[in-house]
N, C-alpha and C positions, 0 to 999 in steps of 0.2 A: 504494500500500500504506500501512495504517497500522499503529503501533502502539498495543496498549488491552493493560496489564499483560503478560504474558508470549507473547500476541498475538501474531504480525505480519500481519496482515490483508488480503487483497487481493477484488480481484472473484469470483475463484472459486477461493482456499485459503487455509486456514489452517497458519500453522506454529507450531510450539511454539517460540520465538528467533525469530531472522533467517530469511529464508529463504536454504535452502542454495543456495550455485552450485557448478558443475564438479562433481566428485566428493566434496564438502564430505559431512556427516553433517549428519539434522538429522532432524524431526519433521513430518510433515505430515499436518492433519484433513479429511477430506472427509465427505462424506454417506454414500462406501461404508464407511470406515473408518479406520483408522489407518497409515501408512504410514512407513517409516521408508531412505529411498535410500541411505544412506550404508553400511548394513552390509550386507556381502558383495556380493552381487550387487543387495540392498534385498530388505527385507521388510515383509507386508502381511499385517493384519488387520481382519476385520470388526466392526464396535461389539461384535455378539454374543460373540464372541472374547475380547474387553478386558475385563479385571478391575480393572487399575487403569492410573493413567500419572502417576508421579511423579517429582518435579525434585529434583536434588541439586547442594551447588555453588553454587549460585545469589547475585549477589553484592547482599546487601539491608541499605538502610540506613533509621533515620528519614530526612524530607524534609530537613531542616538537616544532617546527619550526610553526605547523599548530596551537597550543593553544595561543601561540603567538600573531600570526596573528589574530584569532578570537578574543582574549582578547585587543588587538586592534580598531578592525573595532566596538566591542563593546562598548567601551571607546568611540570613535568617535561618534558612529550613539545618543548617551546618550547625549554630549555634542551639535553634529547639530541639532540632533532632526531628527524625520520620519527616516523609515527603506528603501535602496535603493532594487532594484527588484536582485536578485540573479545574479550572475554572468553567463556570458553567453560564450559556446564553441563550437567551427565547428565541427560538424562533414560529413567527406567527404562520400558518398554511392558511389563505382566506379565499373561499372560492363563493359565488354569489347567494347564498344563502349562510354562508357560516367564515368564522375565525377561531381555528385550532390554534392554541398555542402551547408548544410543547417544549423541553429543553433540551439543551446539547452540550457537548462537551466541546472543550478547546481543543484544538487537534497539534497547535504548535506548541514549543517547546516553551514552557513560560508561561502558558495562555493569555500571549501577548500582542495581537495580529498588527502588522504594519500597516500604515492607513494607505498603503497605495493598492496592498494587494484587498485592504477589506471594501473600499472603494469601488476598486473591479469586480469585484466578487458580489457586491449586493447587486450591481449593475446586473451582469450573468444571471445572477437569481432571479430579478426582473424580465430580463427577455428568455429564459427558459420559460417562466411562468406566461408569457406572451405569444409565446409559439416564433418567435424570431430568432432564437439560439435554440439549437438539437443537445441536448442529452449522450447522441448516438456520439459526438464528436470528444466530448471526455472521456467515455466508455472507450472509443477506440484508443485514445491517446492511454487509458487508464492497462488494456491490454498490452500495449507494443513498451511502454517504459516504468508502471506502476512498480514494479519488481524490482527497479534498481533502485529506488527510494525515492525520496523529496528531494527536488532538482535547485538548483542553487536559486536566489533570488533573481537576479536577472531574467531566466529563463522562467520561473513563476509566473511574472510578470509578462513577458511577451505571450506565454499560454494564454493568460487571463485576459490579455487585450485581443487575442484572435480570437475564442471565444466569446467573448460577449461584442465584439465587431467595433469595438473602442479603437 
């Protein structure tokens, strides 16, 4: 699996954060649609369905502002001791009759997302949810390099601008 902005990327799913384990809550895109396991029993919608899908929460800093912060929370968790569980962000599924909001996990390292990638990535979210960005087009990029991991920043970022056609 990799991570590319609010990504988590694998051979055949997309999640909005981390991907969920056990009974966790969390966000997952497929070709059929939107999926969300963690509420109630989980719930599922069709692209046609989705109106929007937005994030709230979300912990975003400049690049210098986010090493900071890591080199922080690092100092701390050394000095308490034990690692806390990643941070956690809503995101809303709203399709014209309803708004699910369910939560996610951070998928970077820190749970600290850089505003350039979370910028393109609410965008993405927007024109997936619009029928104007494919799904099919992460799923393949997710097949052909998810396996070698999280792609440096640079290349996150040009993913995320083809993608969402920024």
């Amino acid at each position: 699996m990799a991570m590319v902005g609010l990504f988590w990327i694998g051979e055949d799913s997309v999640y909005v954060g981390a991907e969920p384990t056990g009974a966790a809550s969390g966000v997952r895109l497929s070709r059929k649609g939107v999926e969300a396991p963690g509420v109630g029993e989980g719930r599922f919608w069709t692209w046609d369905e989705v109106v929007r899908i937005e994030t709230h929460d979300v912990a975003v800093r400049s690049g210098a502002r986010r090493l900071a912060a890591m080199a922080f929370d690092t100092a701390l968790a050394a000095v308490a001791g034990g690692a806390e569980p990643p941070p956690a962000f809503s995101v809303d599924v709203v399709t014209a009759g309803e708004t699910v909001r369910t939560d996610a996990f951070a998928a970077v390292a820190g749970g600290i997302y850089l505003s350039s990638e979370y910028e393109l990535s609410t965008t993405l979210l927007q024109r997936l949810a619009d029928g104007t960005a494919e799904i099919a087009d992460l799923l393949a990029w997710g097949r052909d390099h998810a396996a070698a991991g999280t792609p440096p920043r640079a290349e996150r970022e040009a993913l995320l601008r083809k993608w969402a056609g920024a």
